[in-house]
N, C-alpha and C positions, 0 to 999 in steps of 0.2 A: 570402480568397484574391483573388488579382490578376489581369486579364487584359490583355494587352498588344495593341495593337491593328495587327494584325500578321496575312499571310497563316497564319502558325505560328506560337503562343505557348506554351511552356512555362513552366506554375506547379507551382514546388516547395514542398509545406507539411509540417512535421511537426509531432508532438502526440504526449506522454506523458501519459496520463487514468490517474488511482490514483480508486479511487470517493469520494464526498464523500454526507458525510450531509443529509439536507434537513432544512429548519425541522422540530419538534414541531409535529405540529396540537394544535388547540386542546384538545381532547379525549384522554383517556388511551388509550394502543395499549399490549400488551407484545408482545414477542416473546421466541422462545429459540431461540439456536443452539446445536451439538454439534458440536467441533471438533478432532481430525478425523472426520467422521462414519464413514469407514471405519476400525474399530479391530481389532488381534492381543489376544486374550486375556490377560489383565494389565496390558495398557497402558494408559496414565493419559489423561485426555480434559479440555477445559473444557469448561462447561456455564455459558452467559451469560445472564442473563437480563435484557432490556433494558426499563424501563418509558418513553415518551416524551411528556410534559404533565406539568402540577402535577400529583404523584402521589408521596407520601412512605412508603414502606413502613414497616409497623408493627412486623411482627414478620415471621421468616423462615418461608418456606411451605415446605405439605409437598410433596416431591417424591417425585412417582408412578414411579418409577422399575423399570424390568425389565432384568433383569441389567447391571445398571450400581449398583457401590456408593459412595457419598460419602466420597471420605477426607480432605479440607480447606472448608472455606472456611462460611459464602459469607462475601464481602467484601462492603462495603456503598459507595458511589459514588453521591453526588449531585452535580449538576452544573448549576447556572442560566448562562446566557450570555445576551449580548446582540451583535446581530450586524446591521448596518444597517439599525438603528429598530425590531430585531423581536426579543423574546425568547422564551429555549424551555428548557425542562429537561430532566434526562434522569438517570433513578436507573437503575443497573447493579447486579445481585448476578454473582458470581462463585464456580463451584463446583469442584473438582479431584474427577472421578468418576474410578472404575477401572471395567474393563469383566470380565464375567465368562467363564462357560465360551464358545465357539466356537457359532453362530447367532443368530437376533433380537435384538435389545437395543432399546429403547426408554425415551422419555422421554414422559410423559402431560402432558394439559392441567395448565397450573400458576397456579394460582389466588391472585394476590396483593391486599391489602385494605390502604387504608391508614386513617391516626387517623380519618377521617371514617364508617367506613364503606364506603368507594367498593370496586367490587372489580376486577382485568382480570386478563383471564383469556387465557394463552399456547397455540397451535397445538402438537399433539402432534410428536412428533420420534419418528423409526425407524431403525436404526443395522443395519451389519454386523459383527459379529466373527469374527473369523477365527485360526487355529491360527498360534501362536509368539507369540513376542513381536516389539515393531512399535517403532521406533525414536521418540525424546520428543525435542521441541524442542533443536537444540543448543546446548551448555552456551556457558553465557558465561564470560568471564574467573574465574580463580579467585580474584587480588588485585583490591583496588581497594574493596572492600566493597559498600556499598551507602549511595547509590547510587555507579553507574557508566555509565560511556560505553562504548559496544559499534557497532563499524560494521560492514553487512556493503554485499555485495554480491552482486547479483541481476541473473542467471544466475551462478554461483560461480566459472565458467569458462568466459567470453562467447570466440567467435571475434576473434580482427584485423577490426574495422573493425566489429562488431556492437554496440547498444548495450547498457550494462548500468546498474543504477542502486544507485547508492554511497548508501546512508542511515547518519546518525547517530545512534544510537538514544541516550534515558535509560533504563536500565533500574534500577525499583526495585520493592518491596514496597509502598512507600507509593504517596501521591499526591504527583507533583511540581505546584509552584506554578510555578518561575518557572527557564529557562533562556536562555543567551546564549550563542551560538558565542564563542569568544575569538582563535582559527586555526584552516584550515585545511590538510591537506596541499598539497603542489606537483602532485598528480598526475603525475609523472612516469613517461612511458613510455603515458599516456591522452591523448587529447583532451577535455576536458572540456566541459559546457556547462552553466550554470545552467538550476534546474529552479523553476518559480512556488512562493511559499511557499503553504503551504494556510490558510485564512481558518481553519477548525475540526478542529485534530489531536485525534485519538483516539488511546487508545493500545493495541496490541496485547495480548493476554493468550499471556504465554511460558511453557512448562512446564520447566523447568530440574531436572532429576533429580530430580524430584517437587514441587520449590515452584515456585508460581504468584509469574510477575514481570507489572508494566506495563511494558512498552516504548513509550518514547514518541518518536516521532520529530522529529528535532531541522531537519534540513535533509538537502536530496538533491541528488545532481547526478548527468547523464546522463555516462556516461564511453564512449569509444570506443578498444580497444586499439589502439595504432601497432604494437605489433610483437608476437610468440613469447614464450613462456617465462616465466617464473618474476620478477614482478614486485610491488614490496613499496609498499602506498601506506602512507604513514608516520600518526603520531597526529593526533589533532584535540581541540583542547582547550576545555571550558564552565565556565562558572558555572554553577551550577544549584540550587535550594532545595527540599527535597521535605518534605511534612509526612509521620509516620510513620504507619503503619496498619498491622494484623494480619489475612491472609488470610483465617484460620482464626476470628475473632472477630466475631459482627454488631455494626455500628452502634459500632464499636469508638471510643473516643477518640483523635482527632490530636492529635499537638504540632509547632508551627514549629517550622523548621533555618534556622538561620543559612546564607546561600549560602556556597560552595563551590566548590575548583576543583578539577575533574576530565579527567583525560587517557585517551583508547582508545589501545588497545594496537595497533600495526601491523598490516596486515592482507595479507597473502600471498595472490597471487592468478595464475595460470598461464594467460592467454589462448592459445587453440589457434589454429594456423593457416589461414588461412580457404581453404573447399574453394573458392573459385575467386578468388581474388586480383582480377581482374578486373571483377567486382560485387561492391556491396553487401553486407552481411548483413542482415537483420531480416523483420521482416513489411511488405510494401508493395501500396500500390492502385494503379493506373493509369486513371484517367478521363479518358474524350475529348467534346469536346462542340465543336458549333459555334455560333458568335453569329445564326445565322439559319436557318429550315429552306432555304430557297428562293432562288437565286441567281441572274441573268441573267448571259449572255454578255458578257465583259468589265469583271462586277461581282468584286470582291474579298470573300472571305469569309474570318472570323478560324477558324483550332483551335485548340481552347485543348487541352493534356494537360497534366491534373493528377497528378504523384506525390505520395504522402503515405504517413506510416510513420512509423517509428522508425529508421532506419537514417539514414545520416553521407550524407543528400543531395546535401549539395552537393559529392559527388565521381562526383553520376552527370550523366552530359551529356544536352542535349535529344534524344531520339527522332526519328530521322530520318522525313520523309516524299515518300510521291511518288504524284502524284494524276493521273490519266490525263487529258490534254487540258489541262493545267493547268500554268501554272507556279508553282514554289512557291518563297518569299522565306527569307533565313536564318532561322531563328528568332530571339526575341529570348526568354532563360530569366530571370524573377525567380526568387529564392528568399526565401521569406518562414518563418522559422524559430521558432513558440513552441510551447516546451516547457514542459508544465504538471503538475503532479499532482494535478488534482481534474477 
C-alpha cells in the first residue's frame, strides 16, 4: 500500500486470495477430508486422503467407516514437484462414499503404510446426515467426452458492479499433464480483470451423478457486471494432454494422450441489479491511520484511509473529511489494484 504525503490520502487496494498449499515438511503428515461434511441420506460424498513427504502407499487401507458405505475408488495420485529450490510430494487416494440412514456418520483414524514399513496415521472425521436426498456436484457438459473444458462462475448470479470469478476448468477422470489456453471469450457485457496465475494448481474432486472427476483449473479472471439480465460469455478454447486413470482401481496403470483441442460450451449467466446503484458491491474494510500520534500547532499531519475488498474500487471516491480547528487539503486518492489467487 501507498501513502501520499498529503493533509488527506486515500489508498485504494484490492486482493482476490483462493488458499494455496505450503511446502510438504520434511516428514510424512496424512490428513482426511469428508466433503460435503453435511450430507442427506443417500447422497454420495468424497473422502480424500492426503499423504505430504516421501511417503508411497503400498497397499489400500482399511477404512473405519460408520454409516458411510464405499461405492467407487480409491484412486491413486502421486505427485513430486519442485518449486523455488525446494521439493515436496504429495500422494492423494480418492474415495466416492454414500452416506446411510439420517444421524452420526463418521470416518476413524486411517492408518496408511508404505513399502518401507513407515506408517501415518489420519485424524478421525464426524459427519451429519440428514433426511432426503441432498443435491451432487453439477453435472458438466454432456458432449465433449473426456476430457473437457467446463467454465463456471462464482457467485452464479453476482449483482451489477459485484465481483465474480470466471474459472476454466479441465475436467477429467484421469491425470492431466499438460494444458494451454489457446482463447479466450470478449467478456462482453463484464468488466474484466486479470487474476495472478497460481505457482501450485490442484485440482478439485467433482462428483458428477456419481463419478468422481479432477477439475483442474486452467486460468481465472475477476469479472464485474456492467449491466441487468441475461448475459451469454461465449467459449474458451485449450490444448490439453491427460494421461488415463481409473477411479475405481488402485495404483491403476496410465497411458499418454497425445494433446488435444478442446472447446467449453457458453456459459449463461443473469447479473441482478444492484440494490443501490450508487455503491459498490462486495465485501470491504475501511482503515484510518495517521503518520504521527502527536502534532503541534501549525504542524501538518497526513490520514491515510485505506479501502480494500473485492469490489470495482475505483468507482468509489475519496471519503470526505472535516477536522475541527483544522483545515483540511484535497485529497490526493492512489489506487493500487492486484488481484491474486493464492
Amino acid at each position: 500500500m501507498r501513502r501520499a504525503a498529503a493533509v488527506l490520502s486515500a489508498v485504494f487496494a484490492a486482493a482476490v486470495l483462493f488458499g494455496g498449499r505450503a511446502a510438504a515438511a520434511d516428514l510424512p503428515s496424512a490428513t482426511a477430508t469428508l466433503s460435503p461434511s453435511e450430507l442427506s441420506a443417500g447422497q454420495t460424498a468424497v473422502l480424500q486422503i492426503e499423504v505430504n513427504g516421501s511417503f508411497r502407499v503400498s497397499t489400500a487401507p482399511v477404512l473405519p467407516l460408520t454409516n458411510l458405505t464405499v461405492v467407487a475408488g480409491p484412486s491413486l495420485e502421486n505427485r513430486f514437484e519442485w518449486i523455488n529450490g525446494r521439493s515436496s510430494s504429495r500422494t492423494v487416494l480418492v474415495y466416492q462414499v454414500r452416506a446411510g440412514k439420517p444421524g452420526h456418520a463418521s470416518v476413524g483414524a486411517i492408518r496408511l503404510v508404505d513399502g518401507s514399513g513407515r506408517a501415518v496415521t489420519t485424524a478421525p472425521i464426524t459427519a451429519e446426515i440428514r433426511n432426503g436426498i441432498g443435491a451432487e456436484e453439477p453435472a458438466a457438459p454432456e458432449t465433449g467426452g473426456d476430457p473437457l473444458l467446463v467454465s463456471r462462475l462464482d457467485p452464479p448470479a453476482p449483482y451489477v458492479g459485484q465481483q465474480a470469478v470466471w474459472t476454466l476448468y479441465l475436467v477429467t477422470r484421469g491425470q492431466a499433464e499438460r494444458g494451454e489456453v489457446e482463447s479466450l471469450p470478449d467478456f462482453r457485457g463484464f468488466w474484466a480483470e486479470d487474476l495472478e496465475r497460481e505457482g501450485n494448481v490442484q485440482p478439485q474432486v467433482w462428483n458428477i451423478r456419481g463419478t468422481l472427476y479432477r477439475a483442474y483449473p486452467m486460468i481465472r479472471k475477476a469479472l464485474f457486471a456492467t449491466r441487468a439480465g441475461r448475459i451469454s460469455i461465449g467459449p474458451a478454447r485449450a490444448r490439453v494432454s491427460v494421461r488415463s486413470s481409473v477411479f475405481d482401481v488402485f495404483d491403476s496403470p496410465l497411458a499418454d494422450a497425445a494433446p488435444i483441442e478442446k472447446e467449453c460450451a457458453p456459459l449463461a449467466v443473469s447479473p441482478r441489479p444492484s440494490p443501490d446503484p450508487g455503491l459498490p458491491v462486495g465485501k470491504f474494510a475501511l482503515k484510518l491511520s495517521l503518520d504521527r500520534p502527536r502534532v503541534a500547532a501549525g504542524q501538518a499531519v497526513a490520514v491515510t484511509a485505506q479501502l480494500s475488498g473485492d469490489g470495482r474500487l475505483a468507482d468509489v471516491a475519496a471519503p470526505s473529511l472535516t477536522v475541527a480547528g483544522a483545515r483540511v487539503s484535497e485529497p490526493e486518492t492512489r489506487l493500487s489494484i492486484r488481484r491474486t489467487t493464492s
